[in-house]
C-alpha positions in Angstrom: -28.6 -3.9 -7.8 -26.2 -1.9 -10.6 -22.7 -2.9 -10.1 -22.2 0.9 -9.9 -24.2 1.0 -7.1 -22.8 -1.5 -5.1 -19.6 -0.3 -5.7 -20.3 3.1 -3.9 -22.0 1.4 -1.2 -18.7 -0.2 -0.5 -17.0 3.2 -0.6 -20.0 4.7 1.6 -19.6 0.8 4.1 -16.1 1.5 5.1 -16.2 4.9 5.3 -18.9 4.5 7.8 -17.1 1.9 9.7 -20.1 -0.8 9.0 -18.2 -3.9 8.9 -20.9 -6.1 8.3 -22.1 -4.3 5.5 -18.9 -3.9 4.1 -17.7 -7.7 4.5 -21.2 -8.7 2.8 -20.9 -6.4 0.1 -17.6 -7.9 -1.2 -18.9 -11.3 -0.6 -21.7 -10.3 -3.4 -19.3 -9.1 -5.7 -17.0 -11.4 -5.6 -19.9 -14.3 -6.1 -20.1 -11.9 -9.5 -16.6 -12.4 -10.6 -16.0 -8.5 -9.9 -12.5 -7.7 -10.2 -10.6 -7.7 -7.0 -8.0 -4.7 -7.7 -11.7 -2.9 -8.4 -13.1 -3.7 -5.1 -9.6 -2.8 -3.5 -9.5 0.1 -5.0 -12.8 1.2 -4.0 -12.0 0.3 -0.3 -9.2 2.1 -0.4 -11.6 4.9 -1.5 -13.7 4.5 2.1 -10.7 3.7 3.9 -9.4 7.6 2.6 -12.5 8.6 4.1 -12.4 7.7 7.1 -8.5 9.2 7.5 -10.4 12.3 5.9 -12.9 12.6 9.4 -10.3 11.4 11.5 -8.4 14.8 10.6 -11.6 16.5 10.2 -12.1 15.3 14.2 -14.9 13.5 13.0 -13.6 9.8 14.2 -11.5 9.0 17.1 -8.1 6.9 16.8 -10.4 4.4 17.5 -12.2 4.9 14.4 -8.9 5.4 12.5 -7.5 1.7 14.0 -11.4 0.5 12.9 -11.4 1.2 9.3 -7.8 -0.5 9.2 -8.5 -3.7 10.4 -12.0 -3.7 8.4 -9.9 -3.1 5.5 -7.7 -6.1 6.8 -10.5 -8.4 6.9 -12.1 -7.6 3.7 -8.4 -8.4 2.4 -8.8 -12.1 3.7 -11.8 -12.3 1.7 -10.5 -10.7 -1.6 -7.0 -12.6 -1.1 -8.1 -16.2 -2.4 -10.0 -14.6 -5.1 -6.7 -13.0 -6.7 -5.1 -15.5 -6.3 -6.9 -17.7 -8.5 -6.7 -14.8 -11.5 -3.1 -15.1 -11.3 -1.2 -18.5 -12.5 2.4 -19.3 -12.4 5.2 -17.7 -9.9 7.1 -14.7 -9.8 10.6 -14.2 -9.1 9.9 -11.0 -8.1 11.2 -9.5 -4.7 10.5 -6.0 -2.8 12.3 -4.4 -0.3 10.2 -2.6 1.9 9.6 -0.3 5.1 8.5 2.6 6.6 11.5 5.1 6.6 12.8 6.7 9.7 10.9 9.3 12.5 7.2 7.5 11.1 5.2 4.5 12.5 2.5 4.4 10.4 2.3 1.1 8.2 -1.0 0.5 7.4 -0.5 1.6 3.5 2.7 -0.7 3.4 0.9 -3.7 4.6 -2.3 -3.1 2.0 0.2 -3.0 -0.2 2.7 -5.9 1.0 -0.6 -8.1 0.7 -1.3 -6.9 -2.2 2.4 -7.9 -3.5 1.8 -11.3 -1.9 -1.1 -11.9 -3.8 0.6 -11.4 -6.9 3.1 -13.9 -6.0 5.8 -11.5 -5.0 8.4 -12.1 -2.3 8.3 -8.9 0.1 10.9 -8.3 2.4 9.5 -6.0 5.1 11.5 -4.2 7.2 9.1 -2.8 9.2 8.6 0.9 10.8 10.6 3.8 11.9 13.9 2.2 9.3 17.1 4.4 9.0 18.6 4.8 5.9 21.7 2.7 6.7 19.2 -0.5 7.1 17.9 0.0 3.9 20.9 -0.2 2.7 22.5 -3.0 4.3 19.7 -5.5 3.6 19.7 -4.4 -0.1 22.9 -5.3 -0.3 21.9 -8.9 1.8 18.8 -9.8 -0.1 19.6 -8.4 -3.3 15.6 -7.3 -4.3 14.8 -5.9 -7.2 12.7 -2.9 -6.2 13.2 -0.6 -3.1 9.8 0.6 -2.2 10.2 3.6 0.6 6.5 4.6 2.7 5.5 7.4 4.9 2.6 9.2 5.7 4.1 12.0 8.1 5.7 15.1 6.5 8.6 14.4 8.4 9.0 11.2 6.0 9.9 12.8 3.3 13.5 14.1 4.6 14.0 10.2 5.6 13.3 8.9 1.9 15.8 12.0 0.6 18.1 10.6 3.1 18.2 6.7 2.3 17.9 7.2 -1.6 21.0 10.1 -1.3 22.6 6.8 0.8 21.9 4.9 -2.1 23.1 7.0 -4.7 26.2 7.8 -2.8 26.9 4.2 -2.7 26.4 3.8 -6.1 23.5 0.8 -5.6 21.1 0.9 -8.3 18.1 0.0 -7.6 14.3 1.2 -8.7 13.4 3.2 -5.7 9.4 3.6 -5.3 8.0 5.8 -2.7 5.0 5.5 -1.6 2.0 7.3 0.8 -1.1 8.8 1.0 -0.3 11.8 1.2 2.8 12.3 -2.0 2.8 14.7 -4.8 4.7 15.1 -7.5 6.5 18.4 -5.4 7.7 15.8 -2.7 8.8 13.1 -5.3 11.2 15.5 -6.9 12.4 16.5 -3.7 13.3 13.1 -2.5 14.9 12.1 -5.5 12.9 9.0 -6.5 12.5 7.4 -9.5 8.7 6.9 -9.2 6.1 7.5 -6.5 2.4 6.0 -5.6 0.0 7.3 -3.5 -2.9 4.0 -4.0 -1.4 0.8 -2.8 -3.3 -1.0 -6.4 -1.5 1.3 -8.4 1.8 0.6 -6.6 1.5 -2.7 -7.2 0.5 -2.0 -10.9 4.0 -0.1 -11.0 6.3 -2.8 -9.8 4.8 -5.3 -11.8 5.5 -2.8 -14.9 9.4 -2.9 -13.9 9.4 -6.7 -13.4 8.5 -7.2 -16.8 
């Protein structure tokens, strides 16, 4: 089978919420030296899709909660394989959370495992983080990136909030934001230096700035 092919039958596996399919798909590709940030990147292609019917009222929560922890598992899978791309250690380090009035984290975990396997220390704040945290543990652990998520429109005021906070405090820091759903409209209106909307490529950016 083309690796094209396979490739799309992952997309079409998670989207579909077949976990065994999906898990013994990456297990193939993986036995074929395929790239992990491609097979990532193509679950977080079926993992879009199934967000995509749970709006659509196509898929439950259920479904929604699904599709996260199948994404989770194929993680454990593609984790060991990165890990053996990469040699040496980073002195990297992230600051990270979910900014105030949203919950959602399951884009900042992809992506804090993500940053693991790269060898990057990730300081993760958690969910539903006011501004003032942000702030106050920058100033603790000293990272070198600030990376601000949220899915919910009601995000975007929080991460204009903490970076204004930062700003007005005069911390300088790369601030990243990062969610699903961004665009370059809500980027300029929160003020960020850069903004993501794929965990891969997030990860793709920080490493960029480490250099």
């Amino acid at each position: 089978m083309s690796r094209t092919k396979t490739h799309s039958q992952l997309i079409s596996a998670i989207a579909d919420l077949n976990e065994e399919l999906a898990l013994n798909l990456i297990r193939e590709r993986l036995a074929e030296n395929d790239d992990p940030l491609i097979l990532i990147a193509n679950c977080e292609k079926g993992l879009q899709r199934v967000g995509e019917r749970y709006a659509r009222h196509k898929y439950y929560l259920s479904g929604l909660i699904m599709g996260g922890e199948i994404f989770y598992e194929v993680m454990e899978l593609i984790q060991p394989a990165m890990q053996d791309r990469i040699s040496g250690t980073s002195s990297g380090r992230v600051l990270l959370g979910t900014v105030e009035g949203d919950i959602h984290d399951l884009g900042k975990n992809i992506f804090k495992l993500l940053l693991s396997c790269y060898k990057l220390t990730v300081y993760d704040l958690g969910v539903d983080v006011p501004p003032e945290e942000f702030l106050r543990q920058a100033k603790k652990l000293q990272p070198d990136i600030l990376a601000l998520s949220g899915l919910i429109t009601k995000s975007y005021d929080s991460m204009r909030e903490t970076i204004r906070l930062f700003r007005q405090e005069r911390y300088r820091i790369p601030i990243v934001i990062g969610g699903s759903q961004l665009s370059e409209e809500v980027f300029h209106y929160t003020g960020a230096d850069y903004w993501v909307n794929k965990a891969d490529v997030g990860v793709k950016l920080c490493l960029r700035l480490l250099k």
